[in-house]
C-alpha positions as CSV (number, residue, x, y, z in Angstrom):
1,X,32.5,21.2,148.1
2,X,32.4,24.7,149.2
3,X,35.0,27.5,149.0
4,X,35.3,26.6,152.8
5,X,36.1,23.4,152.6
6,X,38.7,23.7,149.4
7,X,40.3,25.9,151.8
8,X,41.0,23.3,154.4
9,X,42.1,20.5,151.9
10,X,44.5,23.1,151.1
11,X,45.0,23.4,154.2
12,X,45.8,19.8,154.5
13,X,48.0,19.5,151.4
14,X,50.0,22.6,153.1
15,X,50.7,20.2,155.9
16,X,51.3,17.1,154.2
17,X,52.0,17.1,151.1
18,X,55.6,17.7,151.4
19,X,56.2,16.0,154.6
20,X,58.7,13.3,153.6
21,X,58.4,11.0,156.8
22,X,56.9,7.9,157.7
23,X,53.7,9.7,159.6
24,X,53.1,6.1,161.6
25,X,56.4,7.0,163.6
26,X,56.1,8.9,166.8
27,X,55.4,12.4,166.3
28,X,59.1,14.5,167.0
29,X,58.7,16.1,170.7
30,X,59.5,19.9,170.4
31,X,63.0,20.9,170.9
32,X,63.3,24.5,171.2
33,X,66.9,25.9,171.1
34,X,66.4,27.7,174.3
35,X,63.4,29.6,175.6
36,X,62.6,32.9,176.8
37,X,61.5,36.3,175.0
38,X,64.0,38.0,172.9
39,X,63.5,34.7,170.5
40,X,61.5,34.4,167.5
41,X,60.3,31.1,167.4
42,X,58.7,29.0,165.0
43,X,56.6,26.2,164.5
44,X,58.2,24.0,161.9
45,X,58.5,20.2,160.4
46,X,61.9,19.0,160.9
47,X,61.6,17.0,157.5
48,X,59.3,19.0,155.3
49,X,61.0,19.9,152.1
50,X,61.2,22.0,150.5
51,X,59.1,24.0,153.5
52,X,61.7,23.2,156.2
53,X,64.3,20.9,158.3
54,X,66.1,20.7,160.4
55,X,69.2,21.9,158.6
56,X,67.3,24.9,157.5
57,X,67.2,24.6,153.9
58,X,63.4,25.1,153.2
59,X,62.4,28.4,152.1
60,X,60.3,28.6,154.7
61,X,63.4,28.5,157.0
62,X,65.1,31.4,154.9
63,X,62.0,33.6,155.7
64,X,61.5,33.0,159.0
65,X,65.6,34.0,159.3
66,X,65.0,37.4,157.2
67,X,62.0,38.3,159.5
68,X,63.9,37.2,162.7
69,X,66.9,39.6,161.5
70,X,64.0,42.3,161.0
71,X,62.9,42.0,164.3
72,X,66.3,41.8,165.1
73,X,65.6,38.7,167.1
74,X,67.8,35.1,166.7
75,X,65.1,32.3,164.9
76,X,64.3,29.4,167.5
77,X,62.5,26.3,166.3
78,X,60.3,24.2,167.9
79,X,60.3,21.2,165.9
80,X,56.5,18.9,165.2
81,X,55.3,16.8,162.5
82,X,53.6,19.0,160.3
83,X,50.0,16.5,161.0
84,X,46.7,16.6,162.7
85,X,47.4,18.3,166.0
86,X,50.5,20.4,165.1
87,X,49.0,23.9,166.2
88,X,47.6,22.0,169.6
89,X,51.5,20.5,170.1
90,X,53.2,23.9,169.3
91,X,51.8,27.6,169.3
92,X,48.8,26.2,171.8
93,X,51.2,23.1,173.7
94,X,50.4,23.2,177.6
95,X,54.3,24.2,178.6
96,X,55.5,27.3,177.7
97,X,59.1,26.4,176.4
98,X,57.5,23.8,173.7
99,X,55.1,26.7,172.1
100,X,56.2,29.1,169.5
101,X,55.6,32.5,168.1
102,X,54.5,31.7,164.6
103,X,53.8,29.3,161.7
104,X,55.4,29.8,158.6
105,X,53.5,28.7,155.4
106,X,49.4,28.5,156.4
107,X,46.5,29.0,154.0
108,X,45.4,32.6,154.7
109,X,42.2,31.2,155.9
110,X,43.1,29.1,158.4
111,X,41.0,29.5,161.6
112,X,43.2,28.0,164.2
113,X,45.7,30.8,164.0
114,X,45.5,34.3,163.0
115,X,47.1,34.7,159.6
116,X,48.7,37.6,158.6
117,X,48.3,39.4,155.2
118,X,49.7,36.7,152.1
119,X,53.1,36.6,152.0
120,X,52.7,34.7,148.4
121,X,50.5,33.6,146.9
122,X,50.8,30.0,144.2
123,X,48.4,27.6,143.0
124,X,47.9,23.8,141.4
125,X,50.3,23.0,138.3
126,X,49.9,20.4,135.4
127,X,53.3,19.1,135.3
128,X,54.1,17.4,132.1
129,X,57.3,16.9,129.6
130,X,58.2,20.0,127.7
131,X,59.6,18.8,124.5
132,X,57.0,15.9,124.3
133,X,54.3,16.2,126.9
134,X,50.4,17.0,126.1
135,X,50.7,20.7,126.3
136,X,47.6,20.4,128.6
137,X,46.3,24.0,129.6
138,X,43.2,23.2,131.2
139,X,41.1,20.7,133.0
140,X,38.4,20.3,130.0
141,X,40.9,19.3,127.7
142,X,40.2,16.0,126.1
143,X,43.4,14.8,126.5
144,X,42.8,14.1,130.0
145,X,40.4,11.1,129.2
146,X,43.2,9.4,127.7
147,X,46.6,9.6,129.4
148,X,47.4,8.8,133.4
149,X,47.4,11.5,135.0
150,X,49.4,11.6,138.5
151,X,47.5,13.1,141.6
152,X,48.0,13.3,145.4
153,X,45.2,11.0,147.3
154,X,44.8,12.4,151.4
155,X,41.9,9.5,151.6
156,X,38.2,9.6,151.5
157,X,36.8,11.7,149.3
158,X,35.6,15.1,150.8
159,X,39.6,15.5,151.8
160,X,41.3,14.8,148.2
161,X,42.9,18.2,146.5
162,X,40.1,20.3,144.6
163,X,42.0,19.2,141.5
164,X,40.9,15.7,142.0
165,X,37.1,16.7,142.9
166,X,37.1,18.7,139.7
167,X,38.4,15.3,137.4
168,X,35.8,13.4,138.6
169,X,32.9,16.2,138.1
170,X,34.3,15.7,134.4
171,X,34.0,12.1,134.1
172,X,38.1,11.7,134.8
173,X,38.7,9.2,137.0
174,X,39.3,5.6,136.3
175,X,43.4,7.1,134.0
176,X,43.8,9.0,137.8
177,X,47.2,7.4,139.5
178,X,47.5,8.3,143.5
179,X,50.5,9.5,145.0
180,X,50.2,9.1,148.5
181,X,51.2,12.2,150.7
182,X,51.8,10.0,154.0
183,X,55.8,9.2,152.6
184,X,58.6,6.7,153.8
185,X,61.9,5.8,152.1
186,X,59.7,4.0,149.6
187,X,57.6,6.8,148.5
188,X,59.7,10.0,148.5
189,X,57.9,13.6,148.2
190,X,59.5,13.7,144.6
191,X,57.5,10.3,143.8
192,X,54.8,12.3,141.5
193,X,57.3,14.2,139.8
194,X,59.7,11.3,139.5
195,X,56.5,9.6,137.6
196,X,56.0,12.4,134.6
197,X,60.1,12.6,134.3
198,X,60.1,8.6,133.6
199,X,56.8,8.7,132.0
200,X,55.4,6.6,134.5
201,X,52.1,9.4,134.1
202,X,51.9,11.6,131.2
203,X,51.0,14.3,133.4
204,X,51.3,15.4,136.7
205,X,48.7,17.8,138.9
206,X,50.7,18.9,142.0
207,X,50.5,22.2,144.5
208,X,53.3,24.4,143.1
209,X,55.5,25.0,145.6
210,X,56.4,21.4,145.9
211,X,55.9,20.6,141.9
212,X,58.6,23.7,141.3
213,X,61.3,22.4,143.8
214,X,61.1,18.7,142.8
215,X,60.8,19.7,138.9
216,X,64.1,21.8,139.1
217,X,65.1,18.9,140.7
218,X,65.1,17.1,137.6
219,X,67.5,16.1,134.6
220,X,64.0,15.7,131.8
221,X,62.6,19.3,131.3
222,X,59.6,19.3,132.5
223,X,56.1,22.5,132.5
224,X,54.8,23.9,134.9
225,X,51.7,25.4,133.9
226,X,48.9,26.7,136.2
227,X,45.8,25.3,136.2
228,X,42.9,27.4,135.7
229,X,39.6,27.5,137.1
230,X,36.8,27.6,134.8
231,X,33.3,28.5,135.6
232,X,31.7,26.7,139.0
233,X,35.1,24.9,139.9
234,X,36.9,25.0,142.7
235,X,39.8,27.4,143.4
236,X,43.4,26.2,142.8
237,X,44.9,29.6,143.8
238,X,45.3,30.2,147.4
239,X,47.6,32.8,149.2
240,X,49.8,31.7,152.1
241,X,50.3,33.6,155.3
242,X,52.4,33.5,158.3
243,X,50.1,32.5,161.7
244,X,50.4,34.0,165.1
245,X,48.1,32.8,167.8
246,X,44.7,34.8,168.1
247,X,45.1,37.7,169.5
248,X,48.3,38.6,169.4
249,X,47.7,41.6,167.4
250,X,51.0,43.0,167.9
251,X,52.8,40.5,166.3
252,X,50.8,40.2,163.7
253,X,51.3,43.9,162.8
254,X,54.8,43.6,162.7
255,X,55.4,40.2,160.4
256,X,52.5,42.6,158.1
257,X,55.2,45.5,158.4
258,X,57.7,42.6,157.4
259,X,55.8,41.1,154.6
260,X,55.8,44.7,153.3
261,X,59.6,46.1,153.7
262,X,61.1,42.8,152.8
263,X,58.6,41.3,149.8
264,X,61.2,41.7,147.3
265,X,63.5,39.3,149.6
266,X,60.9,37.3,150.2
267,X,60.0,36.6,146.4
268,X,63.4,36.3,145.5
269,X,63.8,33.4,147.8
270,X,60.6,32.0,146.4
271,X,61.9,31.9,142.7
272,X,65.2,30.5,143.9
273,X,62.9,27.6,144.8
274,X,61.2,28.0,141.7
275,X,57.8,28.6,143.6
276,X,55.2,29.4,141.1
277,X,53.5,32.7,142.2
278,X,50.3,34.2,140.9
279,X,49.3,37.5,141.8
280,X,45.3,38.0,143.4
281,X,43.0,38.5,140.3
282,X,41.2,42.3,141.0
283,X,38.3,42.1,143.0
284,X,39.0,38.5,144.2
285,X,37.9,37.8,147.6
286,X,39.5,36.0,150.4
């Protein structure tokens, strides 16, 4: 797998893995507040915690509402499954009242929008009990061979996380337990991190932003701890940006202005989700 292509499984896990709906319903038809300019409105999930909903409590949601009151604009939302075909049903749908301004929350490599700079940036965590857990710090750790370890599963397998392709380069694979990122009342978004706090898995390798939310979440104390990439694997850092449709420049320069004034806002809300953030290693390339 190539840096490309980790990129777009990231990609993927950015728009699935926290989206706590049954994806085999019908995908929610966009329902802007009003239309018009003078808006700034966002392409969002209506149940994608702890990104967004529809009662704005994802962080995602707290951004886009400190931007909006920078651009001294009111936040509209068009609401769409985050899922294959969100950006065609949203920023690029056919009517102009179900489109939107911006995406919060994309890979800043993603080629069907025009990302802005990162507005943070996290990475994959091993997720495991903090009084009695394996005190795992990397992915060669022998350790691994032994216990379950809990991992999302999108399907085949050129579009499972880079964790996942990493295990199995090491012989790790038949201990692996799948989470499923398609959820329904039966398999909530906190499933994987439900499983290390019960010791249903004895560790847990998640993307952070969701691992932190659901592991606060929890009454067990549970690690976080970042997982590193060693020589030849795949990356597990990757910064997320905000996406405007190509070539609206302008826009763009102003959510960088934004990202710039307002960053200590911005990471504040972060660690009140208990986001883990990394900071881009010198020299590090997009």
């Amino acid at each position: 797998m190539t840096l490309r292509d980790a990129t777009r499984v990231v990609v993927t896990l950015v728009y699935l893995a926290c989206a706590n709906h049954v994806f085999a319903q019908a995908p929610v038809s966009p329902k802007p507040s009003a239309g018009g300019k003078g808006q700034f409105r966002v392409c969002a999930d209506p149940e994608n915690m702890p990104h967004s909903n529809q009662k704005q409590e994802g962080f995602e949601n707290k951004i886009a509402d400190l931007v909006a009151k920078e651009l001294a604009e009111p936040t509209r939302y068009i609401w769409w499954g985050q899922r294959r075909g969100f950006i065609r049903n949203t920023m690029n749908a056919t009517l102009e009242e179900g489109r939107c301004d911006v995406v919060m929350g994309v890979p800043e490599g993603y080629d069907l929008v025009s990302p802005t700079k990162p507005y943070y940036r996290s990475t994959y965590v091993f997720v495991y009990p903090k009084d009695k857990g394996p005190q795992i710090k990397s992915l060669d750790d022998p350790v691994l061979k032994k216990i379950k370890i809990g991992v999302h599963l999108l399907g085949d397998d050129y579009t499972n996380p880079p964790p996942v392709h990493e295990l199995s380069k090491r012989g790790v694979v038949g201990n692996l337990v799948g989470f499923s990122t398609f959820y329904s009342a039966d398999n909530p978004p906190s499933a994987i991190i439900d499983a290390v706090a019960s010791g249903k898995v004895g560790v847990a390798i998640v993307w952070g932003p969701a691992a932190g939310y659901f592991v606060k979440q929890q009454t067990v104390p549970l690690a976080m701890v970042p997982v590193p990439s060693g020589p030849g694997d795949l990356p597990f850092e990757f910064g997320i940006s905000m996406g405007v449709k190509p070539g609206n420049v302008a826009l763009k320069n102003q959510l960088e202005k934004v990202i710039d004034t307002r960053r200590a806002e911005i990471t504040k809300i972060l660690n009140d989700y208990n986001v883990p953030l990394v900071q881009r290693k010198a020299g590090l390339k997009k």
